[in-house]
OpenMM code with the backbone's topology and positions (N, CA, C; nanometers):
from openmm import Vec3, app, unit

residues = "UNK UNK UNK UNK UNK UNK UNK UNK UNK UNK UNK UNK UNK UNK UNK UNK UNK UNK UNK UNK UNK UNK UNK UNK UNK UNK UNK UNK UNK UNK UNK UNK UNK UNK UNK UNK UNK UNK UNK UNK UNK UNK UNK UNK UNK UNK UNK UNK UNK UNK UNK UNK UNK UNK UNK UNK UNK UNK UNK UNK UNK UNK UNK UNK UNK UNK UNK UNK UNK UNK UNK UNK UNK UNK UNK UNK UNK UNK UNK UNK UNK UNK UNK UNK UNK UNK UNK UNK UNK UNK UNK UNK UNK UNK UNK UNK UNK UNK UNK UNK UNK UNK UNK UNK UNK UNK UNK UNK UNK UNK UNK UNK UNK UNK UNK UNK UNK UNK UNK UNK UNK UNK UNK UNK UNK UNK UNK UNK UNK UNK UNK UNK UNK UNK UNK UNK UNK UNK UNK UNK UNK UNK UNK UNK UNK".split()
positions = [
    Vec3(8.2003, 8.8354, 10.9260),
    Vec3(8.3280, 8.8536, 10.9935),
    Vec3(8.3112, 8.9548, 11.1058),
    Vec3(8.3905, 8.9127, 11.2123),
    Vec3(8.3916, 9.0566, 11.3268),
    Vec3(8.4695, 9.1911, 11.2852),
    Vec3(8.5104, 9.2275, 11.3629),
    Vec3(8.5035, 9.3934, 11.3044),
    Vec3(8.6483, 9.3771, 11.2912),
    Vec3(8.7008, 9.4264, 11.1555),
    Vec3(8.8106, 9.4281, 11.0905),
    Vec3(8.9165, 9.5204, 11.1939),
    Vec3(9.0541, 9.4740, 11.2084),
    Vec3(9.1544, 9.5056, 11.2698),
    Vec3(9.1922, 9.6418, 11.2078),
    Vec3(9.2102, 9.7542, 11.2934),
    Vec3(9.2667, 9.8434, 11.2888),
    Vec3(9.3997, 9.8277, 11.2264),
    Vec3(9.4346, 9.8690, 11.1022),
    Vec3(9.5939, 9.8608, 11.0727),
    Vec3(9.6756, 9.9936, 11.0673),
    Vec3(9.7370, 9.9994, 11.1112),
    Vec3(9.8312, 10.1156, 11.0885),
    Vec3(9.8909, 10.1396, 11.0107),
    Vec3(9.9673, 10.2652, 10.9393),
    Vec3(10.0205, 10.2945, 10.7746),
    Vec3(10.1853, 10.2555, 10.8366),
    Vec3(10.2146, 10.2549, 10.9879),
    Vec3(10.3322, 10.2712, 10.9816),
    Vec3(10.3902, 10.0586, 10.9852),
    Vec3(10.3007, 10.0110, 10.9731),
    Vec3(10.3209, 9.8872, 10.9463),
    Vec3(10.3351, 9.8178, 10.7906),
    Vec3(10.2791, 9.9179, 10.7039),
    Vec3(10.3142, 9.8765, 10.5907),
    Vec3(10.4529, 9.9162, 10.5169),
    Vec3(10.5071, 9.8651, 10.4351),
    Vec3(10.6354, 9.9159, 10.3668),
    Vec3(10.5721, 9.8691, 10.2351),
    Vec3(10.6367, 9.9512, 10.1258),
    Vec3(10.6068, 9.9292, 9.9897),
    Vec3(10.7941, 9.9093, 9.9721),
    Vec3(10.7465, 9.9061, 9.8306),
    Vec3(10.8773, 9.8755, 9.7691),
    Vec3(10.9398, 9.8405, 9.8230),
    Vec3(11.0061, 9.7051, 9.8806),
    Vec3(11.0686, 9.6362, 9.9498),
    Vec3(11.1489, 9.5317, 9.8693),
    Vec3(11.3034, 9.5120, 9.9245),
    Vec3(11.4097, 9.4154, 9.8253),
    Vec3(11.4392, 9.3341, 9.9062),
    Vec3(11.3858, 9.1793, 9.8296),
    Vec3(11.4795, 9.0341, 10.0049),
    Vec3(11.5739, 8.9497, 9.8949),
    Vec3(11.6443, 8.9272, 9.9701),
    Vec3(11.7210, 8.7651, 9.8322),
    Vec3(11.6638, 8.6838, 9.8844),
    Vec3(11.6280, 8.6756, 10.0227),
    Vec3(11.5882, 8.5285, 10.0599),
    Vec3(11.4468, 8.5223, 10.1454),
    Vec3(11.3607, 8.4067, 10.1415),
    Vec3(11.2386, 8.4203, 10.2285),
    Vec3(11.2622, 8.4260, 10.3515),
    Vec3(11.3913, 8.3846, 10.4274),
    Vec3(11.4590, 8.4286, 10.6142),
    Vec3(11.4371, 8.5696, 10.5774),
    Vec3(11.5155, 8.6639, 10.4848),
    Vec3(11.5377, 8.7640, 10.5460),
    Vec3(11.3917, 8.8540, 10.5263),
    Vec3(11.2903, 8.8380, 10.4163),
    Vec3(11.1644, 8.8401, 10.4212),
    Vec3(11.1101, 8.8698, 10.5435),
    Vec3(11.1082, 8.7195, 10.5836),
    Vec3(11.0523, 8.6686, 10.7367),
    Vec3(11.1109, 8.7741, 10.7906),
    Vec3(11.2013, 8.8089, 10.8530),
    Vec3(11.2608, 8.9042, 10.9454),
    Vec3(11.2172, 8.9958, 10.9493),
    Vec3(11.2121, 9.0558, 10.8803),
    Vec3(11.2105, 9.2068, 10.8111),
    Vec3(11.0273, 9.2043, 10.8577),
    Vec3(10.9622, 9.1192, 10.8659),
    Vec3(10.8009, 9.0968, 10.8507),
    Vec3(10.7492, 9.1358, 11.0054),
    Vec3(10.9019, 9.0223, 11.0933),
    Vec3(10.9110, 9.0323, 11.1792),
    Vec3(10.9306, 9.1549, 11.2903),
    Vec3(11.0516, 9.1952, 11.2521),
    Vec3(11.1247, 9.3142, 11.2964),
    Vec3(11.0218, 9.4211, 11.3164),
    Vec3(10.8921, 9.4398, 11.2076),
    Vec3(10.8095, 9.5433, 11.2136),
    Vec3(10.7182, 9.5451, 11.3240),
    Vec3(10.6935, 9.4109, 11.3383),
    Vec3(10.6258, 9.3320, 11.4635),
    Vec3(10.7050, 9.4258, 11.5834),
    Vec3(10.8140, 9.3644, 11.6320),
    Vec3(10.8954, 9.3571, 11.7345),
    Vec3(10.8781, 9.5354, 11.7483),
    Vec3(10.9367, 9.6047, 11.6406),
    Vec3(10.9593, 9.7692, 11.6905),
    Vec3(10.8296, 9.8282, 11.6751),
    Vec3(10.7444, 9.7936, 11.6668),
    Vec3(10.5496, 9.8371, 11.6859),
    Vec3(10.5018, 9.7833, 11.8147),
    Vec3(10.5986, 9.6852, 11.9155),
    Vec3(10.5001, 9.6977, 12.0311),
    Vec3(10.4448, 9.5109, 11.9979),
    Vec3(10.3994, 9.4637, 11.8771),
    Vec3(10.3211, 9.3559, 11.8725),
    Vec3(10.3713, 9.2678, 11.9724),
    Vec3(10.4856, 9.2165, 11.9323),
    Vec3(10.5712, 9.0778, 11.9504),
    Vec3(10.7142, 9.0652, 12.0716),
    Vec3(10.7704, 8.9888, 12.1131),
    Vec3(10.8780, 9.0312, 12.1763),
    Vec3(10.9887, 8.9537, 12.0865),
    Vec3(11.1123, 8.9708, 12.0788),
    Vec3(11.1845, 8.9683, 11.9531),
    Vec3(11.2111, 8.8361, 11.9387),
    Vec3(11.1758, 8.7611, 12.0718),
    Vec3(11.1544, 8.5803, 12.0052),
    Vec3(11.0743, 8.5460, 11.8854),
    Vec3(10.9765, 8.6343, 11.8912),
    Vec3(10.9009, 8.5813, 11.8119),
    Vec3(10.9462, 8.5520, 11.6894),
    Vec3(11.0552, 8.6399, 11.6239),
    Vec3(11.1111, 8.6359, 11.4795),
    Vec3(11.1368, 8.5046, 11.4575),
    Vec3(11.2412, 8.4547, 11.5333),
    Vec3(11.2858, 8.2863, 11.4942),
    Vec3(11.1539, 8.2121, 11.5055),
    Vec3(11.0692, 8.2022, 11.5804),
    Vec3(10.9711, 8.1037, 11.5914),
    Vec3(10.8797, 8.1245, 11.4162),
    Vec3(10.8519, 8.2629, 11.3704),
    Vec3(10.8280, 8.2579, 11.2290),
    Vec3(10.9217, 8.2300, 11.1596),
    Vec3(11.0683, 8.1789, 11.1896),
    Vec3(11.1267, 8.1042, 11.0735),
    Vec3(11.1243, 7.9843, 11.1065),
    Vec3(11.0824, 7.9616, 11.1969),
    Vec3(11.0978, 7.8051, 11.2453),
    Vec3(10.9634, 7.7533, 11.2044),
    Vec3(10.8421, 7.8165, 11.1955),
    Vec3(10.7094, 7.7576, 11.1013),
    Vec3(10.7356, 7.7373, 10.9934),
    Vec3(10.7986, 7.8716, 10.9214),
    Vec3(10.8334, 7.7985, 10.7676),
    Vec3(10.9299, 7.7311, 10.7280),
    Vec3(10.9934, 7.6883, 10.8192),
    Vec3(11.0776, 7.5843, 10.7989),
    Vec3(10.9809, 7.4249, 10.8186),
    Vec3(10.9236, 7.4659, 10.9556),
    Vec3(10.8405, 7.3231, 10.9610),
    Vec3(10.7756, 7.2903, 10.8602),
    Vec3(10.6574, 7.4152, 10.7626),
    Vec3(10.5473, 7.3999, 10.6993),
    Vec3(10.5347, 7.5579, 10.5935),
    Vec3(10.6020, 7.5882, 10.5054),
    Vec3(10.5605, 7.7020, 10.4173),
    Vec3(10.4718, 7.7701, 10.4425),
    Vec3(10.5252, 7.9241, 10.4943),
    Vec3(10.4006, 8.0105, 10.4985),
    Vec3(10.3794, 8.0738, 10.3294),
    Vec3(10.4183, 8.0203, 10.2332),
    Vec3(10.3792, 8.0704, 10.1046),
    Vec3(10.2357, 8.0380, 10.0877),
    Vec3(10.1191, 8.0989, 10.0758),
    Vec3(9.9942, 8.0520, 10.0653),
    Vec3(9.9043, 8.0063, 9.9208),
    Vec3(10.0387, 8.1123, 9.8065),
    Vec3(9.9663, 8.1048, 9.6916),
    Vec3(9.9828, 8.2345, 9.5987),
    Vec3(9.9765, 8.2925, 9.4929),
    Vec3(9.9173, 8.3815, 9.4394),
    Vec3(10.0492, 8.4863, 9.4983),
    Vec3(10.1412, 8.4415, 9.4703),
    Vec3(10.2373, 8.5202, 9.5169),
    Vec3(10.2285, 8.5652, 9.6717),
    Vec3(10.1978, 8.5273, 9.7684),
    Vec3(10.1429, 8.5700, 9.9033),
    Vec3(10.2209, 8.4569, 10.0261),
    Vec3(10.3136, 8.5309, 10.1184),
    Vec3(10.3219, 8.4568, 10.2244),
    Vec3(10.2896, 8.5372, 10.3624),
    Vec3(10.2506, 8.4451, 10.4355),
    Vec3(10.1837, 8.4685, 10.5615),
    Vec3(10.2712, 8.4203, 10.6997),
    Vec3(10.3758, 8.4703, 10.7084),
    Vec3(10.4832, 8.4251, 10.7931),
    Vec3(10.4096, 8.4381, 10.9271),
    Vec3(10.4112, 8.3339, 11.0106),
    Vec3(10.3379, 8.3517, 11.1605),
    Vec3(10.4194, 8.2735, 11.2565),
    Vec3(10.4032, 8.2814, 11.3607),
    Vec3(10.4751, 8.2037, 11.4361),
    Vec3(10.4477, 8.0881, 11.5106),
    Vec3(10.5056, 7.9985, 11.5741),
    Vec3(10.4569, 7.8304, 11.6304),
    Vec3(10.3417, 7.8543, 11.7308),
    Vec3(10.2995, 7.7646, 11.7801),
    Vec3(10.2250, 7.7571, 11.9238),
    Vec3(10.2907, 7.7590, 12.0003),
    Vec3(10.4180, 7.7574, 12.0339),
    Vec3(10.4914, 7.7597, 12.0994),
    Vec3(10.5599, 7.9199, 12.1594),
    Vec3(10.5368, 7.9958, 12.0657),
    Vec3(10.5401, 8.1009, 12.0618),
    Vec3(10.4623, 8.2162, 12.1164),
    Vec3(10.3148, 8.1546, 12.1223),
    Vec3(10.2337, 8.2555, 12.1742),
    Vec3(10.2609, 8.3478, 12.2705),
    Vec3(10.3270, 8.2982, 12.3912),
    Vec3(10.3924, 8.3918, 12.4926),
    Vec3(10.4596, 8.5352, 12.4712),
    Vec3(10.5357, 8.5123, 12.3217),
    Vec3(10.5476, 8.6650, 12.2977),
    Vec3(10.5103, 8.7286, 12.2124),
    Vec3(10.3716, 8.7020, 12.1723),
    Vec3(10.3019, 8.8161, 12.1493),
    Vec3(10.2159, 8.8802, 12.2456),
    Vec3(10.2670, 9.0380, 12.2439),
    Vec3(10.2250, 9.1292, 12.3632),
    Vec3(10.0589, 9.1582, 12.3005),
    Vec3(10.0039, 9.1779, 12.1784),
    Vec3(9.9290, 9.2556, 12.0905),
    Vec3(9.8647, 9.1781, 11.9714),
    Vec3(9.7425, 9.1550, 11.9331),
    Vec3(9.7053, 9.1435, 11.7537),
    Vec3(9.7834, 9.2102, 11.6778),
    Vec3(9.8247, 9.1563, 11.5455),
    Vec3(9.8718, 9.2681, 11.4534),
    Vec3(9.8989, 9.1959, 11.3481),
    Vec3(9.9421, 9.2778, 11.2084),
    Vec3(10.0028, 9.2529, 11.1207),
    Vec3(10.0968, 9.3509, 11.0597),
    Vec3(10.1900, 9.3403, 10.9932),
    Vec3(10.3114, 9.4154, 10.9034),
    Vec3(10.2979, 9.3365, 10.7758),
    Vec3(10.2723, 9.4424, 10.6703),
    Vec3(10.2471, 9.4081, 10.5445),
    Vec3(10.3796, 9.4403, 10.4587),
    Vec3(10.4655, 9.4058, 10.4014),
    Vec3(10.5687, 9.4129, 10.3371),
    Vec3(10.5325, 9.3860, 10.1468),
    Vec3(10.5425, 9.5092, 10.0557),
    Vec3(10.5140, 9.4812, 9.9487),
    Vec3(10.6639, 9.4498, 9.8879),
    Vec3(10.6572, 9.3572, 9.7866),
    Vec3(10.8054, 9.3524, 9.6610),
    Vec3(10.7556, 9.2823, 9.5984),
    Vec3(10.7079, 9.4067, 9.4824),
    Vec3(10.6942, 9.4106, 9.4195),
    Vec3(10.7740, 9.3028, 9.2705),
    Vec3(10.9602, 9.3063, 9.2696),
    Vec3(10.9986, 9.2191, 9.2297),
    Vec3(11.0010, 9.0454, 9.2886),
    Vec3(10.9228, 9.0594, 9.3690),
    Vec3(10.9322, 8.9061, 9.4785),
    Vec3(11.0496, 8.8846, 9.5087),
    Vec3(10.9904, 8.7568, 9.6321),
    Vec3(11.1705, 8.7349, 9.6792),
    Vec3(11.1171, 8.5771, 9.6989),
    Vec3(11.2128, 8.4459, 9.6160),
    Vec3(11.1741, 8.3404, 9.6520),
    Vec3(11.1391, 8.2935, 9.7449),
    Vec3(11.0279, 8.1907, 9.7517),
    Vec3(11.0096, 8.1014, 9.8498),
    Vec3(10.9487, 7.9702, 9.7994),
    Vec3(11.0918, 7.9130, 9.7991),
    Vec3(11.0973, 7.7975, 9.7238),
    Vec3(11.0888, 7.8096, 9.5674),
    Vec3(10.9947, 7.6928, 9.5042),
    Vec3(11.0102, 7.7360, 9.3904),
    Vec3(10.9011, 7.8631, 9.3199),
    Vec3(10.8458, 7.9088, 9.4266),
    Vec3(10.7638, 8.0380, 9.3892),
    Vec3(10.8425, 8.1686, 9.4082),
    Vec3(10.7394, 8.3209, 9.4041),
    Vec3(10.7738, 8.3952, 9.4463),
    Vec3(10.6797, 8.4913, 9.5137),
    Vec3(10.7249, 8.5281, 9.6018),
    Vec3(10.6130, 8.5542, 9.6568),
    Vec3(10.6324, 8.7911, 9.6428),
    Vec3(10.5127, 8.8671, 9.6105),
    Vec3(10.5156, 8.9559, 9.6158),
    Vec3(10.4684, 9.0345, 9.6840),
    Vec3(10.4182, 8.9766, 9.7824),
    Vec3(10.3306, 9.0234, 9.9565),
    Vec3(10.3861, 8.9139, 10.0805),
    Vec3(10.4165, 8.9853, 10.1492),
    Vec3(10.4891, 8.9279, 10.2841),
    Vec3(10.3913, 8.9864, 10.4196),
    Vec3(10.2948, 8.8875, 10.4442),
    Vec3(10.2094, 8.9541, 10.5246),
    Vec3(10.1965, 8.9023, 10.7172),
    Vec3(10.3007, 8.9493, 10.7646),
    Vec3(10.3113, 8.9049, 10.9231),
    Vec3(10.2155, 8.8925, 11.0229),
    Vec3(10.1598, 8.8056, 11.0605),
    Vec3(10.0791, 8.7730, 11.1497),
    Vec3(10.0980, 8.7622, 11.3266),
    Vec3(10.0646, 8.8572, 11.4083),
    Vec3(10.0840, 8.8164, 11.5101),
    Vec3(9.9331, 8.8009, 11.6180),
    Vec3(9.9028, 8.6854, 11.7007),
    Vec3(9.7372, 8.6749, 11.7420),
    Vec3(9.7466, 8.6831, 11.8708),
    Vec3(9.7163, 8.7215, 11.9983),
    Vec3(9.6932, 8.6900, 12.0960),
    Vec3(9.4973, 8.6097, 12.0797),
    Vec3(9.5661, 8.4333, 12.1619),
    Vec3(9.4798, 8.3519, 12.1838),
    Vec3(9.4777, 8.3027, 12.0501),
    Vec3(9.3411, 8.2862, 11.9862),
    Vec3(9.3719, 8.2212, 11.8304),
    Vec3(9.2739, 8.3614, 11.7524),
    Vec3(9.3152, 8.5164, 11.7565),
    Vec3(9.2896, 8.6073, 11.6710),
    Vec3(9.3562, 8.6139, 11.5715),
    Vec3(9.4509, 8.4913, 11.6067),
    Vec3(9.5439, 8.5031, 11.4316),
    Vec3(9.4768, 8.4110, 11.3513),
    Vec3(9.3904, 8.3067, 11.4338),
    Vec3(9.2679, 8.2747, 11.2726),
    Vec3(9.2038, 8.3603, 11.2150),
    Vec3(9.1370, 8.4179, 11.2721),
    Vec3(9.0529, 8.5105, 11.1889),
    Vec3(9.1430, 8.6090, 11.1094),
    Vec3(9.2795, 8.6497, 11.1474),
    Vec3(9.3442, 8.7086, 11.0629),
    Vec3(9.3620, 8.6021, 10.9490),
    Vec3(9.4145, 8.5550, 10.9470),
    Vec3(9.4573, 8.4633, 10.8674),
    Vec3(9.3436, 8.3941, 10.7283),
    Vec3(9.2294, 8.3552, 10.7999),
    Vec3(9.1332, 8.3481, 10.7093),
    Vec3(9.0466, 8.4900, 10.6386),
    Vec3(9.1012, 8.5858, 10.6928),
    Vec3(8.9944, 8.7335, 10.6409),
    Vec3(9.1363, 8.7562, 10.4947),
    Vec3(9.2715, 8.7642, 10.5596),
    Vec3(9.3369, 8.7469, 10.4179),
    Vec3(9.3613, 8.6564, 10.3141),
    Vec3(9.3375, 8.5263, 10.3662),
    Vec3(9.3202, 8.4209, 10.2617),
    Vec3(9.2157, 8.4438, 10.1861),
    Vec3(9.1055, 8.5255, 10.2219),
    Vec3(8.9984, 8.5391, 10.0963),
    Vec3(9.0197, 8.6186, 10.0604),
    Vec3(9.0866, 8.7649, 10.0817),
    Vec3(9.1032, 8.8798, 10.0462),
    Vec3(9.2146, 8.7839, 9.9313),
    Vec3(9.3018, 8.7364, 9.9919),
    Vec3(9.4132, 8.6761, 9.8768),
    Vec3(9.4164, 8.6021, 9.7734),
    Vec3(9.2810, 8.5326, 9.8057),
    Vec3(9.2374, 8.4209, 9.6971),
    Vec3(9.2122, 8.4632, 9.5171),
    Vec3(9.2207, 8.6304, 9.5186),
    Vec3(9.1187, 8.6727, 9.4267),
    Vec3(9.2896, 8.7336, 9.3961),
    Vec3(9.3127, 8.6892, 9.2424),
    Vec3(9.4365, 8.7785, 9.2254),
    Vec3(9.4411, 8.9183, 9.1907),
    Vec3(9.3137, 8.9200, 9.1517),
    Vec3(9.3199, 9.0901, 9.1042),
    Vec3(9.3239, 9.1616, 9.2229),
    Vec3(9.2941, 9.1135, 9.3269),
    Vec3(9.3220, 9.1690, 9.4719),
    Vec3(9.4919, 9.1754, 9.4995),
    Vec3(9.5489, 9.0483, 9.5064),
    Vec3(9.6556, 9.0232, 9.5080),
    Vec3(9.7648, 9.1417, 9.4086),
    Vec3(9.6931, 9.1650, 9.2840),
    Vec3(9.7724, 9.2157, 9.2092),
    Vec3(9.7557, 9.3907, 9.2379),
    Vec3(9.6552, 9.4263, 9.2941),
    Vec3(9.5959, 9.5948, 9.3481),
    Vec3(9.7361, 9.5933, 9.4709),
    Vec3(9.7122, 9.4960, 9.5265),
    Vec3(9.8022, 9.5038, 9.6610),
    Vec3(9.9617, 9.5650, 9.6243),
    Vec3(9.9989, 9.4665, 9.5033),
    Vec3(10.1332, 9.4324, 9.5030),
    Vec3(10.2010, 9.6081, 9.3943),
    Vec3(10.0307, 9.6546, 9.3342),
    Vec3(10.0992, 9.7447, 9.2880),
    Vec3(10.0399, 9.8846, 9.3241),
    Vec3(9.9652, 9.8897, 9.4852),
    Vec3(9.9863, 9.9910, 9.5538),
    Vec3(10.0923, 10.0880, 9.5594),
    Vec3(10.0484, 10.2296, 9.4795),
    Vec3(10.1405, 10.3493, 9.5673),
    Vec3(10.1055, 10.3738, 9.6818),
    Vec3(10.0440, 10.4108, 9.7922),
    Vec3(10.0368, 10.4249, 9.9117),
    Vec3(10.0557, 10.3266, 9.9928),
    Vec3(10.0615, 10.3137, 10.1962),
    Vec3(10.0304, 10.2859, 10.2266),
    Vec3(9.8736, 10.2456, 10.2451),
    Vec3(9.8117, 10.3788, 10.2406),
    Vec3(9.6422, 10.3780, 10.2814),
    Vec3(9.5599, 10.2809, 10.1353),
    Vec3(9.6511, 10.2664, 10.0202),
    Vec3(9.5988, 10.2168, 9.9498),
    Vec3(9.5594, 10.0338, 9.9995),
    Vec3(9.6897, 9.9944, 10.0209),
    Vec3(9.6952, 9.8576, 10.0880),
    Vec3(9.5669, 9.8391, 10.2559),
    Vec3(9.5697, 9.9285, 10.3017),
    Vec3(9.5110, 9.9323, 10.3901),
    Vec3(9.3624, 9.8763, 10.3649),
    Vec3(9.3221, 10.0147, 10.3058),
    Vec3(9.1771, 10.0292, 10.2595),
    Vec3(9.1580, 9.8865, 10.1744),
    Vec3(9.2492, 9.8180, 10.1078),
    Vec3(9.1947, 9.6767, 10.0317),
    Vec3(9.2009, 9.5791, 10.1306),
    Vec3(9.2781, 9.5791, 10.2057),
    Vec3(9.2757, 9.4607, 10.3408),
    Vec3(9.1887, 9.4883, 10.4515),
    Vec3(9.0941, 9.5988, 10.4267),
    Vec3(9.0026, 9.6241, 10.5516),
    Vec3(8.8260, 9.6010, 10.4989),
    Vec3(8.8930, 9.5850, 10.3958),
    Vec3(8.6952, 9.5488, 10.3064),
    Vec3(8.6799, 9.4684, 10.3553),
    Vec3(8.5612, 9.4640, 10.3996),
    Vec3(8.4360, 9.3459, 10.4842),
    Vec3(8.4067, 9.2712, 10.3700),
    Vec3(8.4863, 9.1336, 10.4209),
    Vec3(8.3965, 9.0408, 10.3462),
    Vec3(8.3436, 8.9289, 10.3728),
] * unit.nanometer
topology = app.Topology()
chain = topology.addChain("A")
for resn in residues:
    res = topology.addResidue(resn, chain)
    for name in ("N", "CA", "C"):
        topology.addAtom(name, app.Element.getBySymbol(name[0]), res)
């Protein structure tokens, strides 16, 4: 893998409460938008993917990103990691990591596939979801693998 993305602590939130996977999405979003990543279109275009196609990936884990259509407003790479711990549906799952993707060009593959393996492994999944820190979440999403 190339050299793992710088994440910032002020992008993560722990303990986090949604009723619904929109307001999830938003909230995934919103962190995007007030960090500089995204410009605030971008939010609807990540509800408008998971509307087209479920960003739920699995293992309690969704990966809310936005269309091709969208690319234009992202200013920046990034992600906003959102933990809840009690989940918040999506669909008939639940998901307990809400992990926002934003790519300039296609750097949101490689995001996307460096956390799908990080995600694949639940005991990973489950370190994540029951992080006290920020730096804790960090340091598990930045292991080279």
């Amino acid at each position: 893998m190339a050299t793992a993305m710088k994440l910032e602590k002020e992008m993560v939130l722990l303990n986090q409460h949604f009723s619904s996977d929109e307001e999830a999405i938003e909230a995934a979003g919103e962190l995007l938008v007030n960090h500089g990543y995204v410009r605030p279109k971008y939010i609807e275009s990540m509800k408008t993917r998971h509307r087209l196609s479920t960003v739920y990936i699995g293992n309690h884990v969704a990966i809310p990103h936005g269309t091709e259509e969208s690319k234009g407003e992202v200013l920046k790479t990034g992600l906003s990691i959102l933990q809840v711990p009690n989940g918040v549906p999506f669909g008939a799952e639940q998901a307990k990591l809400i992990i926002g993707i934003a790519g300039i060009g296609d750097e949101h593959l490689e995001l996307l596939s460096h956390i799908a393996i990080i995600c694949s492994d639940e005991e990973n999944v489950e370190r994540l979801v029951k992080a006290q820190t920020a730096e804790d979440i960090i340091q598990l999403l930045t292991v080279e693998v």
